[in-house]
Residue frames relative to the residue before (quaternion, step in Angstrom):
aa qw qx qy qz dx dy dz
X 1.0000 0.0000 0.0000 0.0000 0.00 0.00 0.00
X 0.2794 -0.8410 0.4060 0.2234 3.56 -0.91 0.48
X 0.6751 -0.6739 0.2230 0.2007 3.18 -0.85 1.37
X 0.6732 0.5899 -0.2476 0.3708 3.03 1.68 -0.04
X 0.5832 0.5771 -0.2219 0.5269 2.94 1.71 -0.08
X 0.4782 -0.7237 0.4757 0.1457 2.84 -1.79 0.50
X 0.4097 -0.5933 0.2000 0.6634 3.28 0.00 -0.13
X 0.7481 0.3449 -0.4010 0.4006 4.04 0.02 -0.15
X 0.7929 -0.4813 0.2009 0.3150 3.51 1.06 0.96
X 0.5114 0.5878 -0.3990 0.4834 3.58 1.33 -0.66
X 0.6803 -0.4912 0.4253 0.3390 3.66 -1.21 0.50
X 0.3533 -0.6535 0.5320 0.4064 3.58 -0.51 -0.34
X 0.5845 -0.6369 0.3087 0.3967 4.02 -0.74 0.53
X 0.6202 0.6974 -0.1192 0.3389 3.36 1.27 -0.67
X 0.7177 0.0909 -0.1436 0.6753 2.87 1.44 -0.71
X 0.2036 0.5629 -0.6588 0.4557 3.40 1.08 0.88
X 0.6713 0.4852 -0.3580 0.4311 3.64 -0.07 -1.80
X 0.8131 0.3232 -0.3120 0.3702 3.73 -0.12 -1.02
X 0.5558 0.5932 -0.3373 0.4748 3.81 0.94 -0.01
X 0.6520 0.5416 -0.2080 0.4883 3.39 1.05 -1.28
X 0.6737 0.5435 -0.1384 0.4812 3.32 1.03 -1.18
X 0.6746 0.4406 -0.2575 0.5333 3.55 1.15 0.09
X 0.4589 -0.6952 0.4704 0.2913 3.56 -0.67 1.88
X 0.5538 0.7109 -0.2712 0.3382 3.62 0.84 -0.93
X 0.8100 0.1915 -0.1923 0.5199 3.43 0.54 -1.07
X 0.3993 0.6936 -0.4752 0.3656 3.67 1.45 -0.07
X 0.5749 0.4858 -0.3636 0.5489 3.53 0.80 -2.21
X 0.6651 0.5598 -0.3959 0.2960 3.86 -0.52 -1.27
X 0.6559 0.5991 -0.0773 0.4527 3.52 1.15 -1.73
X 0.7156 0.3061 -0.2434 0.5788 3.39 0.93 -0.86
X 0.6207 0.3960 -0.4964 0.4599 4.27 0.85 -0.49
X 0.4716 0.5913 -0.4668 0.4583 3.81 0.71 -0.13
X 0.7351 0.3773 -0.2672 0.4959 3.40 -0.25 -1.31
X 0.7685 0.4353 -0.2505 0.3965 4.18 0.36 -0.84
X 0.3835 0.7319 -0.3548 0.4375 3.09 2.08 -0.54
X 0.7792 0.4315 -0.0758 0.4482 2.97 0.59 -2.23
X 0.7726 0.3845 -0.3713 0.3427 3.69 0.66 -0.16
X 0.4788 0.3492 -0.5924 0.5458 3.92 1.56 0.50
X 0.7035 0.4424 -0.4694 0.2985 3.95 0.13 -0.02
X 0.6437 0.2467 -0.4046 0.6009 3.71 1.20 0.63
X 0.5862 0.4549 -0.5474 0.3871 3.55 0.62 1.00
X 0.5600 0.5247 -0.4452 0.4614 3.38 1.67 0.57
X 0.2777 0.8758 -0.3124 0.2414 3.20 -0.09 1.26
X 0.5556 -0.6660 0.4109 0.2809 3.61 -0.28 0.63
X 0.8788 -0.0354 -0.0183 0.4756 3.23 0.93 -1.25
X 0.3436 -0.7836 0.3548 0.3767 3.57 0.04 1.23
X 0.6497 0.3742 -0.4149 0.5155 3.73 -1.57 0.98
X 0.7829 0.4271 -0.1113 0.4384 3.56 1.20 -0.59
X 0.1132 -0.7147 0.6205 0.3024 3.59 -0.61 -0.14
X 0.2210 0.7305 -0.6365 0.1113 3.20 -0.34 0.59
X 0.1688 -0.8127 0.5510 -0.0860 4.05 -0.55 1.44
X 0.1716 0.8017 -0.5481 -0.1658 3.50 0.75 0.04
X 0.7534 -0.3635 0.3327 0.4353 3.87 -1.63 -0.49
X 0.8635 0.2162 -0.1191 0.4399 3.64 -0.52 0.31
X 0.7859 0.4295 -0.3295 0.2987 3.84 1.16 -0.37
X 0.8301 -0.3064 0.1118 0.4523 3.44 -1.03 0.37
X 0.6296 0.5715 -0.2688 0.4524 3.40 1.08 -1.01
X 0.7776 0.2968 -0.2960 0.4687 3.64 0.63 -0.35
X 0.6460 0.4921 -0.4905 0.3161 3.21 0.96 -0.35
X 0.4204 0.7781 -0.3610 0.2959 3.35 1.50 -0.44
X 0.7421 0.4909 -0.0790 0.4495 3.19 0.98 -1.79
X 0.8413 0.1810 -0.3576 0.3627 3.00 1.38 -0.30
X 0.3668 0.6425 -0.5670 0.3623 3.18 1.26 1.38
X 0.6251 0.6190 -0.4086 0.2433 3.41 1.32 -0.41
X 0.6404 0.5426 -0.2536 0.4808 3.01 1.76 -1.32
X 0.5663 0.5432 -0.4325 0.4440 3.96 1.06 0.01
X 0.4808 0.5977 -0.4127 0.4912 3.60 1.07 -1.04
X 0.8799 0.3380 -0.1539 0.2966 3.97 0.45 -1.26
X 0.5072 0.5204 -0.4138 0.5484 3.09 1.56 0.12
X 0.4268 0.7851 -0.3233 0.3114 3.35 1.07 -0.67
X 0.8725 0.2244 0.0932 0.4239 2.80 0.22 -2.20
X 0.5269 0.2939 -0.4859 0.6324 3.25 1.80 1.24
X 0.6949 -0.5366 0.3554 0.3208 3.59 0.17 0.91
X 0.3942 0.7181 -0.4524 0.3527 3.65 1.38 0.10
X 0.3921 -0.7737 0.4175 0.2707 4.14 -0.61 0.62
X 0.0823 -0.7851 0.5705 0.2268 3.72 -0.56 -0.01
X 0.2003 0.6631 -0.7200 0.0433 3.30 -1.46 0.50
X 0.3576 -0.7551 0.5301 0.1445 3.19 -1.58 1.04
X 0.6909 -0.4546 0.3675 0.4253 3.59 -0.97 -0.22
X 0.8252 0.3658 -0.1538 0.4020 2.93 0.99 -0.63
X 0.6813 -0.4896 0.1909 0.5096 3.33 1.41 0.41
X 0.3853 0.7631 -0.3286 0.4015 3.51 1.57 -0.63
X 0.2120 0.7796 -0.5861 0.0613 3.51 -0.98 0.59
């Protein structure tokens, strides 16, 4: 089990405080959060995520999320042979 948890899962305050309190996991905290807002500006309908199969809007998203596996050394390959 991990020590950071409570029992219903929420962090514990303490080492919230000591996490928060570190420039390191802030910078990290803030490419996350900017991460997640070009991957709900790929979208079909604006105000919405909405990504169906095959249209422009998902393949975006999932060029964005290749671009970032990428550039940690992580491999891509698709079902379909695509890479």
């Amino acid at each position: 089990m991990c020590p950071y948890l409570c029992l219903r899962g929420h962090i514990a305050p303490i080492v919230a405080a000591k996490v928060i309190t570190d420039p390191g996991v802030l910078d990290l905290a803030q490419m996350v959060m900017v991460r997640c807002d070009m991957l709900a500006a790929c979208t079909e309908e604006p105000g919405r995520i909405t990504r169906r199969y095959g249209t422009p809007a998902l393949a975006e998203a999932q060029g964005l999320v290749s671009d970032w596996m990428r550039k940690t050394g992580l491999g891509i390959s698709w079902a379909g042979g695509q890479q």
